[in-house]
C-alpha positions as CSV (number, residue, x, y, z in Angstrom):
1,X,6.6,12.0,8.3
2,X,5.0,12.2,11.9
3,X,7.7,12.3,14.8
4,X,6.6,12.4,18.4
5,X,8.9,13.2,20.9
6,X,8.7,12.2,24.7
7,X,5.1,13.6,24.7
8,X,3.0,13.9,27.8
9,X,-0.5,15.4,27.7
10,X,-2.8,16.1,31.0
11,X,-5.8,16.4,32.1
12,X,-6.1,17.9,35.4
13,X,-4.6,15.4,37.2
14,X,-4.7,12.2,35.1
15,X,-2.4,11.7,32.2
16,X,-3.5,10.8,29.5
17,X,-0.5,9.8,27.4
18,X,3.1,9.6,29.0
19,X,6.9,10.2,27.8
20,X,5.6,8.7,23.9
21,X,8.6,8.6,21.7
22,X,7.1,7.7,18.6
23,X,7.9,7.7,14.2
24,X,5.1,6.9,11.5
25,X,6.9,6.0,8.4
26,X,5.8,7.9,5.4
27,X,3.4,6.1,2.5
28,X,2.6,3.5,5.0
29,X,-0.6,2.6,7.7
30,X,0.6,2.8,11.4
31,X,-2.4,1.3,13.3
32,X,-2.9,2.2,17.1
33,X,-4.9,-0.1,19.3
34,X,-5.5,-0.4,23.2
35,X,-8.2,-1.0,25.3
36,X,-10.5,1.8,26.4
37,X,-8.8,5.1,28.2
38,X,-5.1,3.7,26.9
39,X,-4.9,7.2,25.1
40,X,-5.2,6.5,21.4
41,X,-7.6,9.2,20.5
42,X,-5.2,11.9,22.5
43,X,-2.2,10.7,20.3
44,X,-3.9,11.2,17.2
45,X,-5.3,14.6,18.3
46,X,-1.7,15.9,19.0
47,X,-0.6,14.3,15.8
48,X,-2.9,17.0,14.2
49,X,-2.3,19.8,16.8
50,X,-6.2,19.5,17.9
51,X,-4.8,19.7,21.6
52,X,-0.7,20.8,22.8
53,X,1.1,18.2,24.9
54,X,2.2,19.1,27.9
55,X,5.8,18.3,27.4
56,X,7.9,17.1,24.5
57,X,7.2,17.9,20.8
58,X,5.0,17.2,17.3
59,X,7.1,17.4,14.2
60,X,5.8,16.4,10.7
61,X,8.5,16.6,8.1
62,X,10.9,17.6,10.1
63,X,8.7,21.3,11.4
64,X,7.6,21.1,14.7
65,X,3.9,22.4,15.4
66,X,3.9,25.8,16.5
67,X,0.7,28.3,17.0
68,X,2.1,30.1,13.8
69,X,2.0,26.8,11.5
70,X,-0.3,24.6,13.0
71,X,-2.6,25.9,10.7
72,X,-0.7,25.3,7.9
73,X,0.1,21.8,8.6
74,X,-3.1,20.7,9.7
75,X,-4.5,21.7,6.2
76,X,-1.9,19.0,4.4
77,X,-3.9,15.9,7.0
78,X,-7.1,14.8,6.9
79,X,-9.0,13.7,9.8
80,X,-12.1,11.6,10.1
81,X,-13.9,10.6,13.0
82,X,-16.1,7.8,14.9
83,X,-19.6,8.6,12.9
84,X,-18.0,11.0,10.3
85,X,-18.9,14.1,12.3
86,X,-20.4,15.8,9.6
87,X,-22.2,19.2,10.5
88,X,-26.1,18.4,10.1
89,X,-27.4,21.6,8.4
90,X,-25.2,20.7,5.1
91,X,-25.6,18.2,2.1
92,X,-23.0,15.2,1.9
93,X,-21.7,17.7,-1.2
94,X,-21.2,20.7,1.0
95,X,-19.9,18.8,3.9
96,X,-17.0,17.3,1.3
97,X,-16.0,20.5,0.3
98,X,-16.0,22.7,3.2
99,X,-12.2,23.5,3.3
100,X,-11.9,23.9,-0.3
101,X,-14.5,26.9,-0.1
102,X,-12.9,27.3,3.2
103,X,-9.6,28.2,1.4
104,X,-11.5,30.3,-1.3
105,X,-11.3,27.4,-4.0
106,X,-13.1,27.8,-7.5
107,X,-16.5,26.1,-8.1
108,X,-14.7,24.6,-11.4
109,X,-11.9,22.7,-9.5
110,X,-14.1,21.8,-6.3
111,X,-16.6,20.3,-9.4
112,X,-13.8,18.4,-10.3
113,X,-12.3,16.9,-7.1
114,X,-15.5,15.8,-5.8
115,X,-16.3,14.3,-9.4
116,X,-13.1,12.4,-8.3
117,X,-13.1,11.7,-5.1
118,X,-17.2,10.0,-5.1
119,X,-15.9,8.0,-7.9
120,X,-12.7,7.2,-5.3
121,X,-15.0,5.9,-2.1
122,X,-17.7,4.6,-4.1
123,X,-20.1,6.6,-3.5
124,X,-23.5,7.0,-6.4
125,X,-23.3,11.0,-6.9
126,X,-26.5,11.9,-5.9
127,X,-26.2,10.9,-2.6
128,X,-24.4,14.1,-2.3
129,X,-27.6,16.3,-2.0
130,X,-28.9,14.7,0.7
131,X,-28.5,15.5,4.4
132,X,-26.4,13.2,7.0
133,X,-29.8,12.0,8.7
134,X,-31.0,11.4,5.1
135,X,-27.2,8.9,4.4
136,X,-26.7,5.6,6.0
137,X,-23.8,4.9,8.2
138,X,-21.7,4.2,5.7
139,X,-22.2,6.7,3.3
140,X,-22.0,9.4,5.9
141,X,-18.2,7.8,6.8
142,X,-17.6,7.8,2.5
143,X,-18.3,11.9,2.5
144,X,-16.4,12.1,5.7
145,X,-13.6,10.4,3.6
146,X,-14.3,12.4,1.2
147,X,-13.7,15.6,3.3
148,X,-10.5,14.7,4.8
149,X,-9.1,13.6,1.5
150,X,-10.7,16.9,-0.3
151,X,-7.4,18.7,0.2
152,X,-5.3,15.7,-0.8
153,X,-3.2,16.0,2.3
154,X,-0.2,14.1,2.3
155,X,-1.3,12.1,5.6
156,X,-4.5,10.7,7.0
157,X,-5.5,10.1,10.5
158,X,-8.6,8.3,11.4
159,X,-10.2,7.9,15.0
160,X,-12.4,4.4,15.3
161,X,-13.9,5.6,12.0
162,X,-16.3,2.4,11.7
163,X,-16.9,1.7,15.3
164,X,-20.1,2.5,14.7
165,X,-20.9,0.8,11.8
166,X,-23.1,-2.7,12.1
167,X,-21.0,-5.7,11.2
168,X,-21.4,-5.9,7.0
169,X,-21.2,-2.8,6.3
170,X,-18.3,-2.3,8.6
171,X,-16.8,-5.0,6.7
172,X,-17.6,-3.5,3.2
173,X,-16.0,-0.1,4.2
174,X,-13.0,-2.0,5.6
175,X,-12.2,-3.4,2.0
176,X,-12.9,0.0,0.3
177,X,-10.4,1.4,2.9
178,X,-7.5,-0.8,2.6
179,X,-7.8,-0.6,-0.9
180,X,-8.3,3.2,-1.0
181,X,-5.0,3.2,1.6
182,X,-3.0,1.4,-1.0
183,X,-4.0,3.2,-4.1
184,X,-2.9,6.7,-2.8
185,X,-0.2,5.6,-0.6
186,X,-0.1,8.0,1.5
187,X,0.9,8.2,5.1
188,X,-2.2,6.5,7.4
189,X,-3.0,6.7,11.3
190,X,-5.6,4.3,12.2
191,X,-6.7,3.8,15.4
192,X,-9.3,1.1,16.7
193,X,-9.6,-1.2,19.5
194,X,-10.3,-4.4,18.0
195,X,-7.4,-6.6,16.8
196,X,-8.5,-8.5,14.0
197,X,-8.6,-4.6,12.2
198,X,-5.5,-3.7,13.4
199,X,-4.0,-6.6,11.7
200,X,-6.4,-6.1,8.5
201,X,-5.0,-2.5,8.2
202,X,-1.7,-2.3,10.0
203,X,1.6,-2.2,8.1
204,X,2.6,-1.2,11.7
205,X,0.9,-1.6,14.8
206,X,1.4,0.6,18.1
207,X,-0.3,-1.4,21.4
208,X,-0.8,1.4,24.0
209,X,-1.6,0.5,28.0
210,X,-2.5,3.4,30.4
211,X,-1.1,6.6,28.0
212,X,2.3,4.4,26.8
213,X,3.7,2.0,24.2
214,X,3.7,-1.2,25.6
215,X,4.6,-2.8,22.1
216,X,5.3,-1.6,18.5
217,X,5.9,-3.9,15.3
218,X,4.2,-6.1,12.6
219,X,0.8,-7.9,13.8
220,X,2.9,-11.5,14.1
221,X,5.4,-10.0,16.0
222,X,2.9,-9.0,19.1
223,X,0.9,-12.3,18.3
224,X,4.0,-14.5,18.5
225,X,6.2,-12.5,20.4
226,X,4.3,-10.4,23.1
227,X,6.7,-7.9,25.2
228,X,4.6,-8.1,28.4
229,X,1.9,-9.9,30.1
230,X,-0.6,-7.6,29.2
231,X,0.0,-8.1,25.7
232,X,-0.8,-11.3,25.5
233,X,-3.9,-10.9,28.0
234,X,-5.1,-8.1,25.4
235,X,-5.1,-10.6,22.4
236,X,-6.4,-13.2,23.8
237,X,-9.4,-11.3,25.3
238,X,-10.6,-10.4,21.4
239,X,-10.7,-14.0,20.5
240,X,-13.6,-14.8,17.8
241,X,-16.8,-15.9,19.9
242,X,-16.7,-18.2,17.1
243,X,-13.4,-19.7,18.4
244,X,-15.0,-20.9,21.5
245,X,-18.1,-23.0,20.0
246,X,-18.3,-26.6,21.0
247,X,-15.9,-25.8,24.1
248,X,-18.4,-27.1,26.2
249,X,-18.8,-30.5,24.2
250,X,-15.4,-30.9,24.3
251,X,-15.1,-30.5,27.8
């Protein structure tokens, strides 16, 4: 679905992502994790042709982005964002359907996909009149869901989209998602930087170190087979506080 080939992107002088050769399979979730500054977020923005590498290509299905299509193909993704990054001056119902009277969609059929789509994230309908400082954390990520799937775009990328998010609810929306995920099985970019999601949500996982892939494969695989040092290093470091209780006792 997604192909990158040997991208590099820049900023000034630090690079941000280096010489990534990388494939998301179609209908499944690729998950990309790293610590802070390892260039996840840039990978998903060139994914959706927010930014233009510096070197090497974007294809999805086989069309590489170009300033003539990139509108075109951004329209068939949907992209949500830490917080939901819904404009402030609009309701949760006219945030949802901004592209669809974007691309000059009739009331009738907007009606009827956001009938289906708050039924989809769980969301009680009349949230939908209120304003984003008026919704929750977690409602404001459901209507940004509900944007990004408003089109229903053949792939979905999300940056750190419940980062922000206090631990239950975090852990609510991460069961709705999965379960949204499987139900439409459609193509999924994910990207966080805490392991135990990664493994919750990953068919495949990408690890990224300083702008490059340092491993790629099933959760196990980079548990019980790490490709470098650092791999291993960055597990360990996420281990559950909980892990470590009585360590003193038993010392």
């Amino acid at each position: 679905m997604i192909a990158l080939d040997g991208i590099t992107k820049r900023y000034g002088t630090e690079v941000a992502v280096r010489d990534i050769s990388l494939e998301i399979p179609s209908g499944e979730t690729t998950v990309l994790i790293g610590p802070s500054g390892s260039g996840k977020s840039t990978l998903l923005r060139l994914m959706i042709g927010l930014t233009r590498p510096d070197a090497g290509t974007v294809s999805v299905e086989g069309r590489r982005f170009t300033a003539a299509n990139v509108r075109g193909l951004r329209h068939r993704m949907g992209y949500v964002i830490q917080e939901g990054g819904l404009f402030p001056h609009l309701t949760g119902r006219a945030n949802a359907a901004l592209m669809a009277r974007h691309l000059d969609w009739a009331e009738p059929r907007i009606d009827a996909r956001i009938e289906e789509l708050t039924e989809l994230v769980q969301l009680a309908p009349d949230r939908l009149a209120q304003y984003p400082t008026e919704l929750s954390g977690g409602q404001r990520q459901r209507v940004s869901l509900m944007r990004a799937l408003m089109l229903d775009p053949d792939v979905l990328l999300l940056d750190e989209p419940l980062g922000a998010l206090d631990p239950m609810i975090r852990s609510d929306l991460q069961d709705d998602l999965r379960g949204i995920f499987r139900r439409l099985g459609k193509t999924v970019v994910f990207v966080t930087h805490d392991i135990g999601e990664a493994g919750f949500f990953g068919d495949h996982v990408v690890l990224l170190h300083d702008g490059a892939v340092e491993q790629r494969g099933r959760m196990a695989t980079l548990v019980d087979h790490p490709a470098s040092a650092f791999v291993t290093e960055f597990i360990q470091a996420q281990r559950a506080p909980l892990e470590h209780l009585g360590d003193e006792d038993r010392e």
